[in-house]
C-alpha positions in Angstrom: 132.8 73.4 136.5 134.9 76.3 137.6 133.7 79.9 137.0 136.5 82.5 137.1 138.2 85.6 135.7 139.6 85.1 132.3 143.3 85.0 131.7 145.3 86.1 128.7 145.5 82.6 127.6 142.1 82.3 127.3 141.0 84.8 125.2 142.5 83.2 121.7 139.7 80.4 122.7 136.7 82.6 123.8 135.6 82.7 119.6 135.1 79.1 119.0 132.5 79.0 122.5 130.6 81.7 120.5 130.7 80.3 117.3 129.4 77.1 119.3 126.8 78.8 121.6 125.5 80.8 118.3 124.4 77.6 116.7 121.3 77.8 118.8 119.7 80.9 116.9 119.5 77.9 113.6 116.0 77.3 112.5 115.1 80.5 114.2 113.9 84.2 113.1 117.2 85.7 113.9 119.2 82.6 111.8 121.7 85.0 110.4 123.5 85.1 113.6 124.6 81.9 113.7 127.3 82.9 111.5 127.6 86.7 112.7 131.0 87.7 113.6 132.2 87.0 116.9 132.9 89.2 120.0 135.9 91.3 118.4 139.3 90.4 120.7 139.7 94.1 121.5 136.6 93.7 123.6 137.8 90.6 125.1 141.2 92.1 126.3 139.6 95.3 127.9 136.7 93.3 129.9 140.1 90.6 130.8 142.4 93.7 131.9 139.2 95.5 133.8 138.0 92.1 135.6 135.0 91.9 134.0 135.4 88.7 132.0 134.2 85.5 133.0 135.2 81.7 131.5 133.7 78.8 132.7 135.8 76.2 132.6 135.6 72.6 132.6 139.8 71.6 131.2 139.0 74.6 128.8 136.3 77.2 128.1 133.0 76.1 127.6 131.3 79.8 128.5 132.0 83.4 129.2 130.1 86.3 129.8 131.8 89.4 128.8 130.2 92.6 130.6 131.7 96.4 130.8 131.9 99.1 133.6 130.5 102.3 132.7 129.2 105.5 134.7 128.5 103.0 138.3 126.7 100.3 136.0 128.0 96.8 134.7 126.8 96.4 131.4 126.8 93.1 130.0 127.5 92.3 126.4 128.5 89.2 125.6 127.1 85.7 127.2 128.2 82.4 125.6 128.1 78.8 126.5 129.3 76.2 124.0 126.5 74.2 122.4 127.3 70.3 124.2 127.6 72.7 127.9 124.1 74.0 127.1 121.2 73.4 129.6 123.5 73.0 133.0 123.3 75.8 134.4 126.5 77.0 133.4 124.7 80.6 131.4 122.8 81.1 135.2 126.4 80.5 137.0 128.2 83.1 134.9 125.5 85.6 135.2 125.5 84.8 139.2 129.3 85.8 139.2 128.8 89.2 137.4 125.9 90.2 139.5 127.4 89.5 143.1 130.7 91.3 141.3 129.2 94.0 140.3 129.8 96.4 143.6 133.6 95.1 144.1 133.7 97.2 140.8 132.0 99.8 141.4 128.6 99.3 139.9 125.3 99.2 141.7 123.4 98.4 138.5 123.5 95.9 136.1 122.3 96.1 131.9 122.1 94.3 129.2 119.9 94.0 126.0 118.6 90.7 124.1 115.8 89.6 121.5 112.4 90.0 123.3 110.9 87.6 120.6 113.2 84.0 121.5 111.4 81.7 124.2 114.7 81.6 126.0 116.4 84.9 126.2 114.5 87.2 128.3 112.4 85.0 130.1 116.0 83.5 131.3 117.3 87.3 132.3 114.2 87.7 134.4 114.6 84.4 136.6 117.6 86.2 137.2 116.1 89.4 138.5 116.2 91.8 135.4 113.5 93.7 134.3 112.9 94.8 130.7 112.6 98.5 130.4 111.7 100.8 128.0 114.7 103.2 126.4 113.3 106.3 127.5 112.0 105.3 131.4 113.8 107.8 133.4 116.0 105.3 135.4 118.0 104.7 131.7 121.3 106.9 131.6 121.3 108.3 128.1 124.4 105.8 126.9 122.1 102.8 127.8 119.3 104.3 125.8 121.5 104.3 122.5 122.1 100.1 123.3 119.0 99.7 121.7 119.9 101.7 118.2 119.6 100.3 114.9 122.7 98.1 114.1 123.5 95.3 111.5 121.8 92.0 111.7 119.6 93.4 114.7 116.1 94.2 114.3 115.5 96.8 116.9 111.5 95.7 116.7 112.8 92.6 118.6 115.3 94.0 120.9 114.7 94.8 124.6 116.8 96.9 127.2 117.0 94.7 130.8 117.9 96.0 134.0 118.8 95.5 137.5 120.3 96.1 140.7 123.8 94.8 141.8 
């Protein structure tokens, strides 16, 4: 499995991985997103010009974690591994990459937010160092805070801010 920065050519397959790694939320409370839209391919071309998507590939993408650079932190908004490449390590290995990245671009903090409620998501950001935090701790820049608004087909009650450091 190779983990690199996305190329131009990748991005037109970066919507089927999600569509794929989204089939996981079935049979769960937050069921609806397994057929929520995808990451829109604006995003996709600003974090592949900026160097701060990743594919994982294995002949073609099976995962990417998309993440943005703003005010000295790398936030992360998008991580997606294709249901059959599930379970080998391959979420852990993109997250990896973005974290010992995120000084080369200028960030010495790392964010992202996720459903506090599923047995998998946070537990699996704090193996990986983060720490959930709440929206209004002092270390949370304003812009962060706002991550956690109301927004459609997201129950705030179950969302979380996570932090680190780079």
């Amino acid at each position: 499995m190779l983990i690199r920065l996305a190329l131009p050519d990748d991005l037109p397959l970066l919507p089927a991985v999600e569509v794929s790694a989204a089939t996981l939320f079935a049979g769960t409370d937050v069921a609806h997103l397994a057929h929520g839209p995808t990451t829109p391919l604006a995003n996709l071309v600003r974090g592949c010009e900026s160097g701060s998507l990743w594919v994982a590939v294995d002949a073609e993408p099976v995962g990417f974690l998309l993440g943005a650079t703003i005010s000295g932190w790398l936030h992360l908004q998008e991580l997606s591994v294709a249901a059959p490449a599930q379970r080998r390590g391959i979420g852990a290995a993109l997250m990896n990459t973005a974290i010992a990245a995120a000084p080369g671009l200028g960030c010495t903090r790392l964010s992202l937010t996720t459903d506090r409620l599923l047995a998998w998501n946070a537990p699996f950001y704090a193996r990986l160092g983060y720490r959930e935090v709440d929206a209004d701790d002092a270390s949370v820049p304003r812009w962060l805070a706002t991550k956690l608004a109301p927004s459609p087909g997201l129950d705030p009650g179950r969302r979380c801010l996570m932090i680190r450091s780079a």
